[in-house]
N, C-alpha and C positions, 0 to 999 in steps of 0.2 A: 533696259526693259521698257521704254517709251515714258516712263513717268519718273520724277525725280524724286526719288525714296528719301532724299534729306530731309525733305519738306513735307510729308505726309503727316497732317494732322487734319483733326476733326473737329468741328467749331460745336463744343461741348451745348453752349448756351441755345445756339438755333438750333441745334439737333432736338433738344428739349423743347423748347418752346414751340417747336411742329410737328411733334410726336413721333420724328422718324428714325429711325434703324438703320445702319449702316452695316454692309455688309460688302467682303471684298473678297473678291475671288481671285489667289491667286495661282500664279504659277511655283515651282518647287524652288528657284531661285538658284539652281543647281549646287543646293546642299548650302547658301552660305545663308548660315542661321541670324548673321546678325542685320541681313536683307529683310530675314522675316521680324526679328522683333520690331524692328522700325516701321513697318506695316500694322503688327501686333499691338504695337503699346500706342498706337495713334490715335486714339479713340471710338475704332468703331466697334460695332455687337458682334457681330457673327464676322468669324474669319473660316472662309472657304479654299479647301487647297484638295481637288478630287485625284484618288487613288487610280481611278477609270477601270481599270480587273483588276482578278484577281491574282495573286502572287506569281503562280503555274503561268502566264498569261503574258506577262510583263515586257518580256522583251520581243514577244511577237505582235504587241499591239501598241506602245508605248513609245518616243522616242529615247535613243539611247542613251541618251542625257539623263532622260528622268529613271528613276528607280523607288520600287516598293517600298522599300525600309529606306531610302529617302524621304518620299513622302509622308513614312510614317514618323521620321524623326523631326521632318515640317510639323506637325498636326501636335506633336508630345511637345517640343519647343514652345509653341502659342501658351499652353497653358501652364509653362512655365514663368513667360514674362507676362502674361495677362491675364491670369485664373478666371477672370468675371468673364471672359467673351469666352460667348458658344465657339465649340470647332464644329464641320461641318464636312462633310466628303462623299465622292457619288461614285457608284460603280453601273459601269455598262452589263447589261446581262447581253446572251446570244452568241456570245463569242467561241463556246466552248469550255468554258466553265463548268465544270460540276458539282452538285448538291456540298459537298464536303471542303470544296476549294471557297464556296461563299463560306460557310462556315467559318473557317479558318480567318478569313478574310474579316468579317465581324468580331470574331474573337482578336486579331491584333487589335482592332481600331477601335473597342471596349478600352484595351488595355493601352492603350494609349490617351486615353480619354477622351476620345472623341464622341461631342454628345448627340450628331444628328448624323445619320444616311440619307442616302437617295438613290434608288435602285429603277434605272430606265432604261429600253430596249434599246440596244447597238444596232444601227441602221447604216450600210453600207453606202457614204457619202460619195463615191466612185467607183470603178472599174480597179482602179489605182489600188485601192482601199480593201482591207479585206473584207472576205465575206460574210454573210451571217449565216451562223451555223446553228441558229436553232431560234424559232419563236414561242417567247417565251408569254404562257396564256395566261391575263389577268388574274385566274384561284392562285395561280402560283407567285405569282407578284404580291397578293394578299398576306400567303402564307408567309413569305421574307419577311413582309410589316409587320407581321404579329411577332415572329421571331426574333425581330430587330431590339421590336420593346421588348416584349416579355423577356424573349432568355436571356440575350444580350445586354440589355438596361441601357438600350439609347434611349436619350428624352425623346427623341421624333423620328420618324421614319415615314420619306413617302415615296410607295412603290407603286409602279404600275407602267404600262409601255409608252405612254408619253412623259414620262416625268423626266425633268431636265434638272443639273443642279441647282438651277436658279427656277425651280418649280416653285410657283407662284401659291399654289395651295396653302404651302407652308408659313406662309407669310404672317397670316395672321398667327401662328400657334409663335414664330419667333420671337412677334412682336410681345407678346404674355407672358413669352420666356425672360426677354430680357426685361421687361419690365417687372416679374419677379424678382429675378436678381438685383435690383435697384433696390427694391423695397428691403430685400433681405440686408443686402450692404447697409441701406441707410439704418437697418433697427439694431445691425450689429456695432457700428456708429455711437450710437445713443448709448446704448448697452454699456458699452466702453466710459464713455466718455460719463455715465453716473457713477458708474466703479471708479474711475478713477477722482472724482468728487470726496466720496465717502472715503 
């Protein structure tokens, strides 16, 4: 995969001490999950692994390697070995997807717990490449993010035709995210460790 997965770790101390967030995008690993805890349990926040469409979708736009319920079993894995880090995954709209195939699509990746989307226009990168079958207009991008939170209950969701998975907006909201989780960790810590005093 170009990087040596033995050796992925995260220098706990400097990450802290420059306030930064680690986040990794990666690929499905083709299904071997013990690829993904070694990325997982490395120490970074956000672990990124995009679905790209929707299920209906999959193997006309997807390589055949990769698979839906692969991906989903990437994303449920993570927070099996690493409960504190965000999951995170991004779907292309425009392809031919319908109202009901996002849906659906939202609803796995809830149920898988994943806590952030990202929903940005599929742009025909060649000839090669398929086409885009429908552009999709900012109110209806809006509507997905409202959808994403409300009905769904991702923590974050950012939609709109330039959003990429490593959309940058988001940045700030991850970084509040995981430094919640820090604070939470450390009081449930303390918590502990008085009970077990008394």
């Amino acid at each position: 995969w170009g990087l040596d997965y033995g050796n992925v770790t995260v220098d706990e101390d400097g990450k802290k001490e420059r306030g930064i967030i680690v986040e990794a995008l990666t690929p499905d690993f083709r299904g071997d999950l013990d690829l993904v805890s070694l990325v997982a349990t490395s120490g970074l926040d956000v672990y990124a692994h995009n679905i790209e469409t929707v299920e209906r979708l999959q193997k006309r736009v997807r390589d055949h390697r990769a698979g839906y319920h692969q991906s989903l079993s990437v994303l449920r894995h993570v927070k099996t070995v690493n409960p504190n880090a965000l999951t995170k995954t991004s779907i292309m709209l425009g392809l031919g997807e319908s109202d009901e195939d996002i849906r659906a699509t939202m609803r796995d990746l809830s149920d898988n717990g994943v806590d952030v989307v990202t929903f940005g226009q599929y742009l025909q990168p060649s000839r090669r490449h398929l086409p885009v079958k429908e552009y999709v207009t900012p109110e209806k991008y809006e509507e997905w993010r409202v959808e994403a939170e409300e009905v769904y209950g991702f923590r974050y969701c950012a939609s709109g035709p330039l959003v990429r998975s490593s959309y940058k907006a988001g940045e700030f909201f991850l970084k509040n995210m995981v430094r919640e989780h820090e604070r939470e960790r450390k009081k449930k810590a303390e918590e502990e460790a008085k009970l077990s005093v008394v």
